[in-house]
N, CA, C and O of each residue as an XYZ file, in Angstrom:
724
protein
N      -8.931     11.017     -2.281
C     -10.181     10.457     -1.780
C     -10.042     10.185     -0.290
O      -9.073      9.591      0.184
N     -10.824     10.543      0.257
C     -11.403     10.288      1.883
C     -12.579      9.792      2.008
O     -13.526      9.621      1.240
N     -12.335      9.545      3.314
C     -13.882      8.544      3.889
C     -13.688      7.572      4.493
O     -12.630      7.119      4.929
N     -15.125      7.044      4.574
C     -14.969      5.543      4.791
C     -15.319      4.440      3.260
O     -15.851      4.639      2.168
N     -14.710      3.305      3.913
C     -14.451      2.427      2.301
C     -15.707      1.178      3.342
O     -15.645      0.772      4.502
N     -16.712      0.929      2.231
C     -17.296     -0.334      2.579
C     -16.383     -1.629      2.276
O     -15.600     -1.778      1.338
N     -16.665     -2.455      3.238
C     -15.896     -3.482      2.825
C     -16.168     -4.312      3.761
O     -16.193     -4.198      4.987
N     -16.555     -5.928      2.419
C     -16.858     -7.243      3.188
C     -15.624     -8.332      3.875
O     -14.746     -8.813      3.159
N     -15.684     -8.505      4.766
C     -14.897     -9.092      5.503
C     -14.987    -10.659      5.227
O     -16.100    -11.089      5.530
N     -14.389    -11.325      4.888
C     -14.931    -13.046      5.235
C     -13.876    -14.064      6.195
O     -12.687    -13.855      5.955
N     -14.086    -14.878      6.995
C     -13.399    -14.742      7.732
C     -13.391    -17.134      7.250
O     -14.282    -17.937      6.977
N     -12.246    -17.209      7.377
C     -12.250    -18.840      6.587
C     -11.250    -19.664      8.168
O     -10.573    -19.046      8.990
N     -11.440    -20.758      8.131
C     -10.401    -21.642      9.158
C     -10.585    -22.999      8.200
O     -11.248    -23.340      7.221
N      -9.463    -23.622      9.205
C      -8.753    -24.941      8.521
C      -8.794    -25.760      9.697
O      -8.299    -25.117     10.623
N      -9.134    -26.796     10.032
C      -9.110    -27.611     11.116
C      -7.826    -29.270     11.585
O      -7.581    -30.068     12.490
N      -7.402    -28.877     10.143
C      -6.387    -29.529     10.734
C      -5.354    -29.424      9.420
O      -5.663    -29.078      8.280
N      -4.007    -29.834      9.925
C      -2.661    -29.687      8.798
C      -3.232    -30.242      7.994
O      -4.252    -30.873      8.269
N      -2.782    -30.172      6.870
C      -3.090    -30.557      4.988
C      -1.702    -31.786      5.377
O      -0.878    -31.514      6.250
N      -1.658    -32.769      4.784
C      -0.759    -33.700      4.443
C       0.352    -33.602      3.704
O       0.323    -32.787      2.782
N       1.526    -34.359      3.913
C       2.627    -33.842      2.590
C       3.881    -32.915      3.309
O       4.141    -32.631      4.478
N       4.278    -32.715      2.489
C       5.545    -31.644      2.946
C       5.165    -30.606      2.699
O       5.405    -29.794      3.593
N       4.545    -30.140      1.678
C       3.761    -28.884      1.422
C       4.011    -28.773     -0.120
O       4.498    -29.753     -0.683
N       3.715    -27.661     -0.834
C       3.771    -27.289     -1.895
C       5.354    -26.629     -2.388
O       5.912    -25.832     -1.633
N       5.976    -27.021     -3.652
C       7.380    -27.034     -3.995
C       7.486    -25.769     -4.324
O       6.399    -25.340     -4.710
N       8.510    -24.811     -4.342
C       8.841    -23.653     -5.019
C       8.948    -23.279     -6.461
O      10.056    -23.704     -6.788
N       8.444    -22.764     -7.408
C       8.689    -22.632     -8.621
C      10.247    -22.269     -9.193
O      10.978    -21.310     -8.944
N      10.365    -23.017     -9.747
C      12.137    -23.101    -10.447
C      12.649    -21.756    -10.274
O      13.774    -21.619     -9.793
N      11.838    -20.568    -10.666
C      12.472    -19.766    -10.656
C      13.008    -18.757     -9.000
O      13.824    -17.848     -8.852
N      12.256    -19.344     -8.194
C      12.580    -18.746     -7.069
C      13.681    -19.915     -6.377
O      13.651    -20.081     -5.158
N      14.632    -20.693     -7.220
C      15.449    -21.176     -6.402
C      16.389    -20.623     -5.504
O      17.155    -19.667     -5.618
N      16.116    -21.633     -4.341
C      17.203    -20.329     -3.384
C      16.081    -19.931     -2.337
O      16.537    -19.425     -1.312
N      14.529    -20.076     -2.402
C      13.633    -19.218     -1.605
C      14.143    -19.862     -0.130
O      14.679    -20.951      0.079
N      13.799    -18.843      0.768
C      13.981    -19.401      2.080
C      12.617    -18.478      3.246
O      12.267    -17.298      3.239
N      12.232    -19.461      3.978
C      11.540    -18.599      4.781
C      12.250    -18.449      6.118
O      13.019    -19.299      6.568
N      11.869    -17.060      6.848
C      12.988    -17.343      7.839
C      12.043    -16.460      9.098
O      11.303    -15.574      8.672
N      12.070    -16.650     10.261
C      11.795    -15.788     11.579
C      11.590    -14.768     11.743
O      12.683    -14.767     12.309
N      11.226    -13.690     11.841
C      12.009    -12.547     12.534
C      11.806    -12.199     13.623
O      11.262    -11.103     13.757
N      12.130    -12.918     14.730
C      11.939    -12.180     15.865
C      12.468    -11.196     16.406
O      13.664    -10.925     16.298
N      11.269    -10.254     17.341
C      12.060     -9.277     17.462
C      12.307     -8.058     16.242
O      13.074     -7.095     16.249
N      11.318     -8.527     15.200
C      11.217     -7.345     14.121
C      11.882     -6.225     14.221
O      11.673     -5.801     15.357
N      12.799     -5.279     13.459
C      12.831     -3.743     13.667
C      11.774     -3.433     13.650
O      11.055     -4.220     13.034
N      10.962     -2.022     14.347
C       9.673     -1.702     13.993
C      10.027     -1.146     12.363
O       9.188     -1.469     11.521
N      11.036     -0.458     11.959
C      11.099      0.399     10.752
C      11.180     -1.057      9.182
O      11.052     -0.906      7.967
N      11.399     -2.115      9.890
C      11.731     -3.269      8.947
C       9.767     -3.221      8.681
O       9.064     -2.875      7.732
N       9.470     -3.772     10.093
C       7.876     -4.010     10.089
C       6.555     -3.520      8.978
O       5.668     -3.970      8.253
N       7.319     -1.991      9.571
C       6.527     -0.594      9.016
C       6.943     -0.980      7.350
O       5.841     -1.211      6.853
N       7.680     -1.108      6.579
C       8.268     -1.025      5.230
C       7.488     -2.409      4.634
O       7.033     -2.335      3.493
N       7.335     -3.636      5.375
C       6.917     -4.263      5.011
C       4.846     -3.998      4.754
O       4.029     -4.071      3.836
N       4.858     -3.835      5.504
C       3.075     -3.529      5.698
C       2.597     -2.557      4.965
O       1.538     -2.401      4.356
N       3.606     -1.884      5.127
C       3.375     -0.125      4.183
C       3.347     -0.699      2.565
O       2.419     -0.247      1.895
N       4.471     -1.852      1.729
C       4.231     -1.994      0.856
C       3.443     -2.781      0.119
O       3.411     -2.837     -1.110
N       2.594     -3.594      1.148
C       1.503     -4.548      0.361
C       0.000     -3.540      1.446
O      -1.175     -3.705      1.121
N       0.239     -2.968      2.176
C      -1.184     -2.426      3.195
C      -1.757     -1.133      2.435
O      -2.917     -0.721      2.439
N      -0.702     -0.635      1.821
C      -1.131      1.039      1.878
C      -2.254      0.756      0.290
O      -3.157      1.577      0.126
N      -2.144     -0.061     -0.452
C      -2.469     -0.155     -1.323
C      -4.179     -1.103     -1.276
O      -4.883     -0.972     -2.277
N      -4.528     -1.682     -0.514
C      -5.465     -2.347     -0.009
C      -5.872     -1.916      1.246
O      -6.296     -2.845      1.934
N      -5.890     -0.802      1.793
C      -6.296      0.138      2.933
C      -5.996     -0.672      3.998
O      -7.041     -0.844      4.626
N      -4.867     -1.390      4.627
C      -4.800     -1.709      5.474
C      -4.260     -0.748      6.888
O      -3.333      0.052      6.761
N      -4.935     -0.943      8.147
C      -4.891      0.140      8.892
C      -4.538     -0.487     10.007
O      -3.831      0.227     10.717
N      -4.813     -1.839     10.561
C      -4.758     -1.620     12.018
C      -3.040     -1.763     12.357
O      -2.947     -1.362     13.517
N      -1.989     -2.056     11.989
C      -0.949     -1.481     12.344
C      -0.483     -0.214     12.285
O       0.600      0.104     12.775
N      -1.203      0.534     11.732
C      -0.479      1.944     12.129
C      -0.623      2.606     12.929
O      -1.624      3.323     12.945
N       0.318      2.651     13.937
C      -0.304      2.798     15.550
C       1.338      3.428     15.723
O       2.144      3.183     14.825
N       1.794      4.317     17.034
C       2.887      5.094     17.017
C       3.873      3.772     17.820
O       3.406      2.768     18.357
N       5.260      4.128     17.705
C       5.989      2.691     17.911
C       5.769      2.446     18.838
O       5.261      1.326     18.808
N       5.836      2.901     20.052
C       5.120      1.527     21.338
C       4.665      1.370     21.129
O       5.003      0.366     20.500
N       3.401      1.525     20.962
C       2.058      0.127     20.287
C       1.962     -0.699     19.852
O       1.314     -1.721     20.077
N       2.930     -0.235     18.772
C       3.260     -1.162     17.323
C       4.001     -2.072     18.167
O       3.376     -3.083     18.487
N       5.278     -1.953     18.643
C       6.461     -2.562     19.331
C       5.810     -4.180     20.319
O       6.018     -5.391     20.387
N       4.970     -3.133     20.897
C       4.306     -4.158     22.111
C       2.874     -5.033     21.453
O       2.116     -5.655     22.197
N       2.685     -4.950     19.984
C       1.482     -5.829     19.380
C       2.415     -6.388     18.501
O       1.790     -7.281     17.930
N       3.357     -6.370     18.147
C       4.246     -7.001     17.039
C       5.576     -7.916     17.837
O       6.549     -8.343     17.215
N       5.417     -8.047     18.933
C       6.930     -8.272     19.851
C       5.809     -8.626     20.586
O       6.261     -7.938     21.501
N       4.632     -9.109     21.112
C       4.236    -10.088     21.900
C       4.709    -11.936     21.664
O       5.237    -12.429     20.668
N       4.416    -12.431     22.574
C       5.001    -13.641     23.075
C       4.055    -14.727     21.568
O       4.351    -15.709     20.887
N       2.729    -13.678     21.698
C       1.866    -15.044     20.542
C       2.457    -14.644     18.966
O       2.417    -15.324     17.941
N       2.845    -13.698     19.123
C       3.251    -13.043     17.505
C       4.281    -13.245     17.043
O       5.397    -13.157     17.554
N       3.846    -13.652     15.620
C       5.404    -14.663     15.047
C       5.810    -14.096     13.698
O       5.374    -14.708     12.723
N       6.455    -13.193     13.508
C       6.684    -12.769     11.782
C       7.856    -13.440     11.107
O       9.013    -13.544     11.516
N       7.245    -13.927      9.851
C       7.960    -14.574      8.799
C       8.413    -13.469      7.763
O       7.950    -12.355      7.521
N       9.572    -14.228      7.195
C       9.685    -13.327      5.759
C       9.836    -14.410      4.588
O       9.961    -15.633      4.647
N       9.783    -13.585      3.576
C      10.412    -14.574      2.191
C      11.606    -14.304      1.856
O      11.851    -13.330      2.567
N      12.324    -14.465      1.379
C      13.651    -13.821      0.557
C      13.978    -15.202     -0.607
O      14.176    -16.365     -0.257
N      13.967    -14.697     -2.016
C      14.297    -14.919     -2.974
C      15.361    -14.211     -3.577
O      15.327    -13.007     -3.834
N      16.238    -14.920     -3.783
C      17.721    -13.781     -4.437
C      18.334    -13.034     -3.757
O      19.393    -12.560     -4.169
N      17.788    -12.703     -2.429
C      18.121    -11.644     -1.692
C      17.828    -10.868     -1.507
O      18.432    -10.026     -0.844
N      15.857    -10.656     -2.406
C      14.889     -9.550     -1.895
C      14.095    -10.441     -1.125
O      14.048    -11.671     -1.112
N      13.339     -9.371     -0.341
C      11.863     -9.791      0.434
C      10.590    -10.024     -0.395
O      10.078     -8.955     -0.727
N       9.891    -11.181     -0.853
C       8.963    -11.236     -1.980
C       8.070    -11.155     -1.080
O       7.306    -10.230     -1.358
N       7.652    -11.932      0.342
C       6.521    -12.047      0.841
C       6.704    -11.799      2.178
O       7.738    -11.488      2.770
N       5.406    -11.997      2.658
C       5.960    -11.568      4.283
C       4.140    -12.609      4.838
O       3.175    -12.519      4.078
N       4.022    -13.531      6.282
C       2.863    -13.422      7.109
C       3.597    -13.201      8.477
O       4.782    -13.360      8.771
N       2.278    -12.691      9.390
C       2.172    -12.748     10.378
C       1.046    -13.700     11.392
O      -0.171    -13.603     11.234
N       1.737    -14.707     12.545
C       0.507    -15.662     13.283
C       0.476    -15.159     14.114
O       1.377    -14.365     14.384
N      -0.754    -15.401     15.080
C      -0.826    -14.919     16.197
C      -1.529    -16.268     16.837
O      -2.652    -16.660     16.521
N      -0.468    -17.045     18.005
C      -0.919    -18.270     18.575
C      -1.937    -18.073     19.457
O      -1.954    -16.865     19.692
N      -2.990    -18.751     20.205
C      -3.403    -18.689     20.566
C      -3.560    -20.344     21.772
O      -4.672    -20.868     21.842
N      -2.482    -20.903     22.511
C      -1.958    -22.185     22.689
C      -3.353    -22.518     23.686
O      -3.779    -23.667     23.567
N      -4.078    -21.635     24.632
C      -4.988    -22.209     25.710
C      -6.357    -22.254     25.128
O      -7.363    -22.531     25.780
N      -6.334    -21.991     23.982
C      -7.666    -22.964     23.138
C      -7.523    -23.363     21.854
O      -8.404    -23.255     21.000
N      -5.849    -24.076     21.592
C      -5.783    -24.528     20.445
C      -5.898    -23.692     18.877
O      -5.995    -24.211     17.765
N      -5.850    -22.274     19.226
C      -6.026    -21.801     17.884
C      -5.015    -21.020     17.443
O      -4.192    -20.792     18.329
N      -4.743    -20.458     16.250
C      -3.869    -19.746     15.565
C      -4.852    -18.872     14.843
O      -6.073    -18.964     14.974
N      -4.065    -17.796     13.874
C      -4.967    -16.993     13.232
C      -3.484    -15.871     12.325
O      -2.601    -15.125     12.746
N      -3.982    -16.398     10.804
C      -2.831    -15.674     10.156
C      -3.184    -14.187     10.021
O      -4.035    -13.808      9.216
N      -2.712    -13.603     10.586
C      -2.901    -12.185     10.831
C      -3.055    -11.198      9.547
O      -3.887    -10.380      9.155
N      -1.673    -11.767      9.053
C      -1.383    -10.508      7.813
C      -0.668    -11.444      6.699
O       0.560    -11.422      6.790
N      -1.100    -12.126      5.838
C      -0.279    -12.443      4.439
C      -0.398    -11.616      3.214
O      -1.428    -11.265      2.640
N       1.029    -11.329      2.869
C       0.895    -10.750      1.825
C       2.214    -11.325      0.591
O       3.237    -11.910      0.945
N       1.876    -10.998     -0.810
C       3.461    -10.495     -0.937
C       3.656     -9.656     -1.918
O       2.850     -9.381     -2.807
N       4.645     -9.269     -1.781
C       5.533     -7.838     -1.983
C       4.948     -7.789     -3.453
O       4.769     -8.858     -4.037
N       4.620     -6.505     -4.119
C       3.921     -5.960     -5.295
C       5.156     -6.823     -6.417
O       4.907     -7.805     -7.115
N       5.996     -6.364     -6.344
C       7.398     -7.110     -7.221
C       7.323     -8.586     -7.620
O       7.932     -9.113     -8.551
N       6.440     -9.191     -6.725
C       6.966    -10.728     -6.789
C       5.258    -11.405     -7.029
O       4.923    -12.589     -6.992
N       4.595    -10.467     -7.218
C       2.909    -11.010     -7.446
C       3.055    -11.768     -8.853
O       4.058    -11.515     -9.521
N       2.232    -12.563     -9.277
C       2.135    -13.695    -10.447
C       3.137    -14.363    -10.346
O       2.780    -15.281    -11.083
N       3.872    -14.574    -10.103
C       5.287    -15.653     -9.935
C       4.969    -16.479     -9.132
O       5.704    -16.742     -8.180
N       3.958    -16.998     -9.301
C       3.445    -18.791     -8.234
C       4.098    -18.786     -6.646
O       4.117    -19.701     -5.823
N       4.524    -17.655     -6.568
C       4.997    -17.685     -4.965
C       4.136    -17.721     -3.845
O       4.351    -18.141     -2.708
N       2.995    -17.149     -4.411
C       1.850    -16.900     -3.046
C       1.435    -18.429     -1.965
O       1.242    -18.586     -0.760
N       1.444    -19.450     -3.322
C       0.803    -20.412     -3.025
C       1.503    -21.586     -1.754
O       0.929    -22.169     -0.834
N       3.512    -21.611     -2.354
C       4.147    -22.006     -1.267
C       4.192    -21.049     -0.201
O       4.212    -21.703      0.842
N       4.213    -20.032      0.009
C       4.480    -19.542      0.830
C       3.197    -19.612      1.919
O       3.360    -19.461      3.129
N       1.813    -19.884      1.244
C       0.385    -19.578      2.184
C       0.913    -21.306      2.667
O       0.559    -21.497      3.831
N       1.436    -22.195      2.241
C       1.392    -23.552      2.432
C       2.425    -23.604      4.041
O       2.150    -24.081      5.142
N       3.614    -22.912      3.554
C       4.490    -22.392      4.410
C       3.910    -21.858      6.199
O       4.206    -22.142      7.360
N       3.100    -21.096      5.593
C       2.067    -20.152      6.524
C       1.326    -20.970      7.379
O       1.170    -20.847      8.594
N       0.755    -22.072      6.391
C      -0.369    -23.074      7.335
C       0.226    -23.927      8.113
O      -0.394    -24.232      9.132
N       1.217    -24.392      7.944
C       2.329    -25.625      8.503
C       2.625    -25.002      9.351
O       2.519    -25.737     10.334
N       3.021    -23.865      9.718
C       3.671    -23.105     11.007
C       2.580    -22.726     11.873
O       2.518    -22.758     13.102
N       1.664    -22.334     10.948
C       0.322    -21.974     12.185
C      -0.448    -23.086     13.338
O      -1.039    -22.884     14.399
N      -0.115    -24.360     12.548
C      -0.561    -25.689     13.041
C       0.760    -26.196     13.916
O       0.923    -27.416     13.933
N       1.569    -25.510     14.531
C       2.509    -26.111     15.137
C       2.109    -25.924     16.926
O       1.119    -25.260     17.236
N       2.790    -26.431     17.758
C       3.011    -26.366     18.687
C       0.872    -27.020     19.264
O       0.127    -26.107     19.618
N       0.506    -27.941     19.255
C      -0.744    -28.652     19.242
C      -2.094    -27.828     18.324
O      -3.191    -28.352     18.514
N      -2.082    -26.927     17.618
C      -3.012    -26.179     17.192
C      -4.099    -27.038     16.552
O      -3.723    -28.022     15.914
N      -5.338    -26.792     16.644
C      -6.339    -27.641     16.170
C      -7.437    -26.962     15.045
O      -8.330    -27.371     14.303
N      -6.642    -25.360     15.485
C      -7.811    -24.642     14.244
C      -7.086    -23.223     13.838
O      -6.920    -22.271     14.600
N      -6.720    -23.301     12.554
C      -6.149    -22.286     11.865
C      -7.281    -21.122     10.969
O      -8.056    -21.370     10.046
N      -7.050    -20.077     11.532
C      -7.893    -18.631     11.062
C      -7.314    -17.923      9.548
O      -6.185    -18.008      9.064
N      -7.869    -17.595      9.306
C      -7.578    -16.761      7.949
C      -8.731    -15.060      7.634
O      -9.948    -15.064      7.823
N      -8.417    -14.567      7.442
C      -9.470    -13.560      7.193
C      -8.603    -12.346      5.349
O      -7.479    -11.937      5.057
N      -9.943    -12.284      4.708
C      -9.725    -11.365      4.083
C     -10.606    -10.464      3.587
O     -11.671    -10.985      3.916
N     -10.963     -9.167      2.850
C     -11.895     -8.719      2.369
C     -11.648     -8.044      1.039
O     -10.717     -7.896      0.248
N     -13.127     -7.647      1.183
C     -13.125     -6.985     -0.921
C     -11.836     -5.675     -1.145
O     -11.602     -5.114     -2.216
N     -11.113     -5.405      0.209
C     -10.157     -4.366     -0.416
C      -9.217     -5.042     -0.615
O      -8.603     -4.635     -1.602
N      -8.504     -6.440      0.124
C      -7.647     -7.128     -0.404
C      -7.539     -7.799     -1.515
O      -8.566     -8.241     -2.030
N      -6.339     -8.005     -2.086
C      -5.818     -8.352     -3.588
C      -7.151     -9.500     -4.006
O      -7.683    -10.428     -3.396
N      -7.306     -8.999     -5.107
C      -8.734    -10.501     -5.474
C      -8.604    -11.887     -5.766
O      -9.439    -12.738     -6.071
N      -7.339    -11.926     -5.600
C      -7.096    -13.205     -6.138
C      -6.672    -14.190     -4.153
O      -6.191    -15.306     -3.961
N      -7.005    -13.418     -3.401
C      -6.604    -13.466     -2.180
C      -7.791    -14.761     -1.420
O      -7.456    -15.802     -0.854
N      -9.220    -14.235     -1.663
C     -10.101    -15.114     -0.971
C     -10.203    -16.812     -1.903
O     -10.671    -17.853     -1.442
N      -9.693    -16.631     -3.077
C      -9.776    -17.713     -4.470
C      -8.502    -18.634     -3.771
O      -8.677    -19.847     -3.662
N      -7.246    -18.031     -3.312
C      -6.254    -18.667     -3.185
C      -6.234    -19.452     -1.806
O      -5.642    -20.531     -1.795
N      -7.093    -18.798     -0.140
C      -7.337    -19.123      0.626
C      -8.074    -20.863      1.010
O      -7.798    -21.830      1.721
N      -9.267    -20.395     -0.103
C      -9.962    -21.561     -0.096
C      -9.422    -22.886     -1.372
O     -10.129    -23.839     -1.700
N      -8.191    -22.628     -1.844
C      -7.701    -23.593     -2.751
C      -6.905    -24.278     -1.879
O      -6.934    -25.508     -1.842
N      -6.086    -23.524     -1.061
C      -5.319    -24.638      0.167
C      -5.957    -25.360      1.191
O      -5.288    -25.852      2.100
N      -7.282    -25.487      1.138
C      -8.466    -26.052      2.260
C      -8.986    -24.922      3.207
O      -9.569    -25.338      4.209
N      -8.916    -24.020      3.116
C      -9.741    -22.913      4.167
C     -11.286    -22.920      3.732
O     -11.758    -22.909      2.595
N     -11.869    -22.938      4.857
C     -13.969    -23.085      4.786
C     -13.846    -21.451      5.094
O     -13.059    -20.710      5.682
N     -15.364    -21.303      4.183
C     -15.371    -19.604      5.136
C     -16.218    -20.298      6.188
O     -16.673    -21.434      6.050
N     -16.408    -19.446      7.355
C     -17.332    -19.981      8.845
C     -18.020    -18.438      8.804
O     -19.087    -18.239      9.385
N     -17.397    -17.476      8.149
C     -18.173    -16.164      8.513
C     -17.960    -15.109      7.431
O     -16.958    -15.158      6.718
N     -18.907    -14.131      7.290
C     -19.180    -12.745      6.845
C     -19.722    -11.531      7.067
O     -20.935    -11.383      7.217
N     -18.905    -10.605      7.105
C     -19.591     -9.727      7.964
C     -19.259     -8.192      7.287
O     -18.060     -8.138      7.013
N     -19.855     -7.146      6.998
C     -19.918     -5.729      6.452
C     -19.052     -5.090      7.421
O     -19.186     -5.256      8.634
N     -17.990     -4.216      6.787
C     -17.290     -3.322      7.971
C     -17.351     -1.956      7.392
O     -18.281     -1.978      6.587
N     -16.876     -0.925      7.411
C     -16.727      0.371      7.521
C     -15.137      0.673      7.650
O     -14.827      0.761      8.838
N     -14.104      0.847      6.818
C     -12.818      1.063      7.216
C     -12.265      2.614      6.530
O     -12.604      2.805      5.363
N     -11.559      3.547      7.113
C     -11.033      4.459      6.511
C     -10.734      4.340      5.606
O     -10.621      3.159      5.277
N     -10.372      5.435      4.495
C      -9.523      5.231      3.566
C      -7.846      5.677      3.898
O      -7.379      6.669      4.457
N      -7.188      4.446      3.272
C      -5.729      5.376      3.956
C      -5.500      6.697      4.219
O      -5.207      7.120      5.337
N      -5.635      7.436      3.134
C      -5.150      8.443      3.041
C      -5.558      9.446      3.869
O      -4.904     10.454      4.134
N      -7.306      8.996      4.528
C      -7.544      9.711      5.800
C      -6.746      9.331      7.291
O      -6.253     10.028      8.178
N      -6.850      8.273      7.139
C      -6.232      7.390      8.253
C      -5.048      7.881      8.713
O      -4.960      8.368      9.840
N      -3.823      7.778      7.709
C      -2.873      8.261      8.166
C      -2.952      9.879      8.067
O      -1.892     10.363      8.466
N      -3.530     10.483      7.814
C      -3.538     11.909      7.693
C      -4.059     12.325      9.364
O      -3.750     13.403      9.872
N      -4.638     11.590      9.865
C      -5.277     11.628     11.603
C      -4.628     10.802     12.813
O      -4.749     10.762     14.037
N      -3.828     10.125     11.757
C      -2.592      9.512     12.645
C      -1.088     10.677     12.876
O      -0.476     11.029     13.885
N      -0.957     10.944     11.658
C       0.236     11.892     11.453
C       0.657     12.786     12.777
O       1.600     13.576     12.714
């Protein structure tokens, strides 16, 4: 299949940290750790995005490695990982925004392997606490009807408002990268 894919966009923020330490890890992911990566490999990057993006038509990282290099390795861009056991279950990306107080979680996902295992929820908690760091006063979120469905349900359970909606037009992967190639 080719084309273009309709798809509603909704776009949610949070205006200030949630209280608490955050939400606990489920027993079975003892051991979870979230950790940095600065300085991403691009080929680490690419593996990650490729395995929660390709499946929910995600496109705007696929761009040839300078691009990628110099939008993923900017100064506002911050990539996290998960690791449970010693795999990667989840992965976000923030993008600060410090001279008007805002943040904006770029890319949350996690890894197809580790979906239903109550992980999503510490880890989006994880996500919000870091996005609200360094004075932030308003945290972004965005998702749409090609992302996982349980995605816009889980957004607005940790306190995210939607503020917007809007109709887009996006390739379908399989064209996408076929015109990237």
């Amino acid at each position: 299949m080719t084309g273009l894919l309709r798809a509603v966009v909704t776009t949610l923020a949070m205006d200030e940290r949630p209280p608490g330490d955050g939400a606990p890890w489920p027993p079975e992911a003892d051991g979870a750790v979230v950790r940095a990566e600065p300085q991403i490999p691009i080929e680490r990057y690419r593996a990650l995005y490729d395995a929660v993006g390709h499946e929910h038509h995600w496109t705007s990282r696929i761009l040839p490695d300078e691009r990628l290099a110099s939008e993923i390795h900017a100064p506002e861009i911050a990539v996290y990982t998960l690791t449970v056991r010693g795999e990667t279950a989840g992965w976000f990306e923030i993008e600060t925004h410090r001279h008007d107080r805002r943040a904006r979680i770029v890319h949350f996902a996690m890894m197809p392997g580790f979906r239903g295992r109550h992980l999503a929820g510490p880890l989006l908690d994880r996500a919000i606490r870091l996005g609200f760091s360094d004075g932030i006063a308003t945290l972004i979120i965005e998702t749409n009807t090609l992302d996982h469905p349980a995605a816009l349900q889980l957004y607005r359970a940790h306190g995210f408002r939607e503020i917007a909606r809007r109709d887009v037009l996006t390739p379908h992967i399989s064209a996408y990268k076929s015109q990237t190639a």
